[in-house]
Legacy VTK file of the C-alpha trace (Angstrom):
# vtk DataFile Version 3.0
C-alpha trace
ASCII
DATASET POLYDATA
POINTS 117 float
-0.077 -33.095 -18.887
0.044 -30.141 -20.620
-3.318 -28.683 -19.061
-1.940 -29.702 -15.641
1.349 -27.731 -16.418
-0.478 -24.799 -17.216
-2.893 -24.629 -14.319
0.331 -24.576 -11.736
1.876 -21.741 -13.547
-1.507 -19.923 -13.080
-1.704 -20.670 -9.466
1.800 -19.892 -8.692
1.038 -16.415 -10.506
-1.966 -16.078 -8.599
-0.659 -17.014 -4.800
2.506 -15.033 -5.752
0.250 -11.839 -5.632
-1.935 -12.656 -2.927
-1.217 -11.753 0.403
-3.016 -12.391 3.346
-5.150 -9.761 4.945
-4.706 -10.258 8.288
-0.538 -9.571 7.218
-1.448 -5.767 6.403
-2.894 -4.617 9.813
-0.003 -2.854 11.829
1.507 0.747 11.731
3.704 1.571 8.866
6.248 4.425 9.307
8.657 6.263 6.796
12.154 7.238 7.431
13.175 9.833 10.417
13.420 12.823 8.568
9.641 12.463 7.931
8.037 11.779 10.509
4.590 10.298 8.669
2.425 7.084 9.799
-0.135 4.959 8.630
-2.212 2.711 10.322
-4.080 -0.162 8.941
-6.880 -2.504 11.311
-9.326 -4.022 10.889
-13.161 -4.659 12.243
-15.351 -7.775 11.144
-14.079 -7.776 7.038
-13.170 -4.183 6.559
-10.427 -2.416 6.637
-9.564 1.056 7.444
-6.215 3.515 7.848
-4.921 6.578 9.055
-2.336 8.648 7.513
-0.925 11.297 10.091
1.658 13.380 10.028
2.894 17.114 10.852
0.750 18.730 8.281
-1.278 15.600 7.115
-4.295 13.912 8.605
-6.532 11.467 6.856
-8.713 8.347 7.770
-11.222 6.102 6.021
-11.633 2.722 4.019
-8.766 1.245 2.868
-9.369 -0.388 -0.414
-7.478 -3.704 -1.517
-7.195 -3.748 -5.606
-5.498 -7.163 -6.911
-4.156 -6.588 -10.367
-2.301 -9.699 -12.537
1.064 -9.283 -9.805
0.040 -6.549 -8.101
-1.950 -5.593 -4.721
-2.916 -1.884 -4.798
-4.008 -0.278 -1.860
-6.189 2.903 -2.070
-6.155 5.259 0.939
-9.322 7.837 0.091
-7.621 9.424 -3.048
-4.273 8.164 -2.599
-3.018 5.146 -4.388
-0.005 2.241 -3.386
1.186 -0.234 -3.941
2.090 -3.496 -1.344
5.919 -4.460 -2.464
5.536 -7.161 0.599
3.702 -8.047 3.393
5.541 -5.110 5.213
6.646 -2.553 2.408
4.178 -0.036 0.904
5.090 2.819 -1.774
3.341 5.651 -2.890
3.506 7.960 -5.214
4.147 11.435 -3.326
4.219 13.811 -6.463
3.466 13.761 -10.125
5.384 16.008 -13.160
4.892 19.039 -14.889
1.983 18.256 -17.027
0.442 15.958 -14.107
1.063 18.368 -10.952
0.209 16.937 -7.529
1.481 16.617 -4.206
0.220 14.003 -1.532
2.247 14.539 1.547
3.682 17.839 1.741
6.761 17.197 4.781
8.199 14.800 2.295
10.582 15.375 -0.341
11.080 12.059 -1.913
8.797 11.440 -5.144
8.506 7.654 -3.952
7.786 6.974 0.452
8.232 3.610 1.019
6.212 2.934 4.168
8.172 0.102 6.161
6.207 -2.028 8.860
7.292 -1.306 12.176
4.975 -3.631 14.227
LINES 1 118
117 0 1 2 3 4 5 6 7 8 9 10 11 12 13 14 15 16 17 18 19 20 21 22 23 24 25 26 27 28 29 30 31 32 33 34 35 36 37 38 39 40 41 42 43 44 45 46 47 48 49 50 51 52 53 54 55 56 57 58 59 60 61 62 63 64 65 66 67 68 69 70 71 72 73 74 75 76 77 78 79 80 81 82 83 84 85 86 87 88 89 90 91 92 93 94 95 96 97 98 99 100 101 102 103 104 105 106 107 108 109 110 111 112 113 114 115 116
């Protein structure tokens, strides 16, 4: 009973993080003031995206990481992270000791990328 317990808690943990592929491809869009897309679709079993924007342009693989309650996404060098099957955040700029920015238009240290179809 015990062993039976245990493997539902690990399922539950594992179908909690997974979400379903076919659930990412759309366009993803950030808030009005900046005005920065990305795209996800897909051909056969890859994926692929493009990040535009005014002074922004990039395209490639996209690369699905799953980590213990986590689903990473990796653009080319940039790194986020799925929320939900229609939220993505990433990381737009680092500190002091760790300088970086991804998207120069925006301001905001986190984007949240929100589905829009």
């Amino acid at each position: 009973m015990k062993r039976l317990l245990v493997l539902g808690i690990l399922f539950f943990e594992i179908s909690c993080t997974y979400i379903k592929h076919d659930e990412l491809v759309g366009k993803y869009s950030l808030n009005k003031t900046c005005n920065v897309t990305i795209d996800i679709t897909k051909v056969t079993d890859d994926y692929f995206y493009e990040l535009k924007g005014a002074r922004i342009k990039k395209k490639g693989n996209l690369e699905i990481k799953y980590e213990v309650r986590e689903v990473h996404l990796i653009f080319g060098d940039l790194s986020g992270l799925l929320e939900s099957d229609s939220l993505i955040i990433l990381q737009n700029y680092g500190n002091s000791m760790n300088q970086y920015l991804n998207i120069p238009e925006c301001s905001d240290k986190y984007l949240e990328f929100r589905k829009i179809n």
